[in-house]
N, C-alpha and C positions, 0 to 999 in steps of 0.2 A: 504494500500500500504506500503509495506516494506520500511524503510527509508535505506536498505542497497543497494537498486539500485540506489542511485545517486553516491556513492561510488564505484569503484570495482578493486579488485585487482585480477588477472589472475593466477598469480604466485607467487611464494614463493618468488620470484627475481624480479618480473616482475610489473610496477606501471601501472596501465592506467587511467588517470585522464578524466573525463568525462564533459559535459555539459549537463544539462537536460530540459527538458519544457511539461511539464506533459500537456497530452491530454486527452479529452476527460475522468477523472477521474470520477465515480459512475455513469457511461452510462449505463441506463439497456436496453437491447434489447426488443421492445414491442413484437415480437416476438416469445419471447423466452417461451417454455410450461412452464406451473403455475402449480404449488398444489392448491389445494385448501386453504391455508393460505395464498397463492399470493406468496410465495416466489418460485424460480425456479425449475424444474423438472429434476433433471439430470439423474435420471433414465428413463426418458422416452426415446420412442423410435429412434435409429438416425432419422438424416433429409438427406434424400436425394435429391442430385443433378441432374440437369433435364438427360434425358437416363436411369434415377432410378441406379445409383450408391451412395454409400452413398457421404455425401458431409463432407469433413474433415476440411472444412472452419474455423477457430475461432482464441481464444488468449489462448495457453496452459503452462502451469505451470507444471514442474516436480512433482513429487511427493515427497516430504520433506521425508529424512533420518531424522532417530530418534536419538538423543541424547545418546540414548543407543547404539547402531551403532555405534556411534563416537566413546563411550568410549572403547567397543571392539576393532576399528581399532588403536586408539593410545596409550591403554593402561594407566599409570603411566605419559605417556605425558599430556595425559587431566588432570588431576588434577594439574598440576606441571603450567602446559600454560594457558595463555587467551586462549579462544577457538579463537577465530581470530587470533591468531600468529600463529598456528597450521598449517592454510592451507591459510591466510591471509584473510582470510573474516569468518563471521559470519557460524558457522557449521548448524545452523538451514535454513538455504536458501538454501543450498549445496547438491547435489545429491551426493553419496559415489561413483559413478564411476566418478564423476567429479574429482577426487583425487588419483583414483586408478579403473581402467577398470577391474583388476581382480580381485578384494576382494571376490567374493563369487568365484572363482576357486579353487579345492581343487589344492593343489601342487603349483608351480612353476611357472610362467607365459611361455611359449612356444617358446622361443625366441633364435633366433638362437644365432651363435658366430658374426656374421655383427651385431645383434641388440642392442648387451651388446659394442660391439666397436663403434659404434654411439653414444649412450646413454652416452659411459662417453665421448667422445667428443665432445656432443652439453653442457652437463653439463661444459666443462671445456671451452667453448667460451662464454656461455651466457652474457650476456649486460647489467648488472641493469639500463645502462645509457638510453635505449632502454623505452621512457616511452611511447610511444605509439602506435598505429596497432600493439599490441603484438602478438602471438606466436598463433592465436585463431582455433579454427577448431570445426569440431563438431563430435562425442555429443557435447564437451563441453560447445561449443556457449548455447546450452540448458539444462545446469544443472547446470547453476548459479543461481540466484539471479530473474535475468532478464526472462521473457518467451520470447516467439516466436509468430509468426502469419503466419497461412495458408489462402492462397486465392488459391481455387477453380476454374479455367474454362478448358473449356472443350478441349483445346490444350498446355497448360501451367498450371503447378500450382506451386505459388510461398510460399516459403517459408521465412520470412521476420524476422530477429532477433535482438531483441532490443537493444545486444552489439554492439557499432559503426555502427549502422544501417546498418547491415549486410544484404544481401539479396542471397540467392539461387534459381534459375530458374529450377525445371522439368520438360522438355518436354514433353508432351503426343503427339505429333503431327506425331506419325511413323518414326522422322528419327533415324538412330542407331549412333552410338562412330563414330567418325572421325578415319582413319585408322592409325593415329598418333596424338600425342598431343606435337604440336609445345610450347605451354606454358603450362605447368603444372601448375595445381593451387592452391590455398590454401581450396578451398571448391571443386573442382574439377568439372566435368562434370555430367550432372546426364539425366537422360531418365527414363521415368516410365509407368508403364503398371496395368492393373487390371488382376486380378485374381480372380474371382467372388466378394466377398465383401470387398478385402484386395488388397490396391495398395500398388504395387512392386516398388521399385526404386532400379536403377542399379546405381553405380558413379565410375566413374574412370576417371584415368587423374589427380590425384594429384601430389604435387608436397613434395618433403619428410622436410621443414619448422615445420611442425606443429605435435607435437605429440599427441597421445590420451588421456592426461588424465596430472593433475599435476607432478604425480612423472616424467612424460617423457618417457613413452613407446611410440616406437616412428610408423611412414609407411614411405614408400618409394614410390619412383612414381609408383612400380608395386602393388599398394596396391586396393582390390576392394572390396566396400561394399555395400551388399544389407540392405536395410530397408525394412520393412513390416509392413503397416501402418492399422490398425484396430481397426474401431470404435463403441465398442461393444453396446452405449446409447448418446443419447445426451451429458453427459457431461466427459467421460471420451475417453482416446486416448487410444491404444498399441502401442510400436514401439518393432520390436524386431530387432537389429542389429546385420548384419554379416558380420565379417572381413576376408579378404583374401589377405594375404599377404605372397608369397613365399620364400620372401628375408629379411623377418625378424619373420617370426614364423615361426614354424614346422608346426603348422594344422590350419585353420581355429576355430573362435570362435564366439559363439554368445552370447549377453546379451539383455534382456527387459528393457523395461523405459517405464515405463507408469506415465501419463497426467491428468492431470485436466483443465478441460474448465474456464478459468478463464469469467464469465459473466457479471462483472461490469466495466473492467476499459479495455480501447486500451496498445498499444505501446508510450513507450517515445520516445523522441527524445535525438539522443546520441551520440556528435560528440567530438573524443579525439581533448585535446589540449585548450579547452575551460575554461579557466579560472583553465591552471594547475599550481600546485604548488610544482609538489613531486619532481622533480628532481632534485631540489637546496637543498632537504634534504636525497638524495640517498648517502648509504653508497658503495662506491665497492669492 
């Protein structure tokens, strides 16, 4: 277990002091297929969900960006910087679109003239005093440090994420979007469907709070994104995401983030304000 999840910093500005209570740490599921050494099987075949749908149930973990990665994206900064002052946490726990959504787009990010006039005026209100329920949204929520947890049934599947014990609900129950969204949200509304072996999620209804990534590209409440979630083996995930947002990009864009089934250890427990101590040493 990474000693950098009891710590974590969201942003470059932004402190969020945490409280932790480690559970259930080196739980091996008896379930779980074996090798023949006894150690686990993550090649093997998925497990499906009763109705024979796979079942995306588990504890998943980004997929670590390489230290070579880092060095390409900050150049003469990495050598110059701790790597934690960098992006404020450890670059090895870090997914690269946690910091930047478009680093593998060639060109330009797609951003209209609203999105660069937002962008510099959330940069110029932000809060350092602000130390806790920061700015979170997701991907992000899931390309820190921390993983996440799917639970499976058959009219709901939740999504559960170990920053500030964060939770997402999607519905599979048949209803569709409300014809308005009286509160817009910070994880927004979400509904999901199958599509032979890859469940779809629809989300819309956010609220424009939260941006995609550290640097601060940002959505708006018209913002909608599908996920497509596929589980090619036992121990590995897909997600591939796609944003749609007309009032702040020109065209829609997609990125992948693929998962590892993390098999020995649950969720922590993570509630801000628990025995904080950054804000008496925040500079503004």
């Amino acid at each position: 277990m990474n000693h950098s999840r009891l710590v974590r910093l969201a942003f470059p500005v932004l402190f969020v002091c945490v409280g932790v209570q480690a559970q259930w740490l080196n739980y091996h599921d008896p379930s779980a297929p074996k090798n023949k050494d006894g150690t686990i099987n993550l090649k093997a075949p998925t497990p499906k969900a009763p109705g024979g749908k796979p079942d995306l149930s588990g504890v998943w973990q980004h997929e670590a960006s390489t230290l070579d990665e880092y060095k390409r994206i900050f150049g003469a900064a990495y050598e110059k910087e701790s790597q934690s002052a960098l992006i404020g946490m450890e670059l090895e726990v870090v997914h690269k679109y946690a910091y930047n959504i478009f680093l593998d787009r060639p060109g330009p990010p797609p951003l209209t003239p609203a999105a660069e006039a937002f962008m510099k005026k959330r940069a110029a209100e932000r809060n350092v005093a602000n130390v806790c329920h920061g700015e979170y949204g997701w991907p992000i929520l899931g390309l820190l440090a921390e993983p996440f947890k799917i639970i499976q049934t058959p009219k709901v599947t939740l999504i559960l994420y170990e920053i500030d014990s964060t939770r997402r609900q999607v519905f599979t129950d048949g209803r569709d979007f409300p014809k308005t969204f009286e509160f817009p949200a910070f994880l927004g509304y979400s509904i999901g469907r199958w599509e032979g072996d890859t469940f779809v999620v629809e989300s819309r209804g956010f609220n424009d709070r939260t941006p995609l990534d550290v640097l601060g590209h940002p959505r708006s409440e018209n913002m909608h994104i599908t996920e497509r979630y596929h589980r090619p083996d036992y121990g590995h995930l897909n997600i591939d995401y796609t944003f749609d947002d007309p009032t702040f990009y020109k065209e829609k864009f997609t990125v992948r983030i693929n998962y590892n089934l993390d098999t020995e250890n649950d969720l922590f427990e993570m509630f801000c304000n628990e025995n904080e101590k950054d804000r008496a040493h925040m500079v503004k």
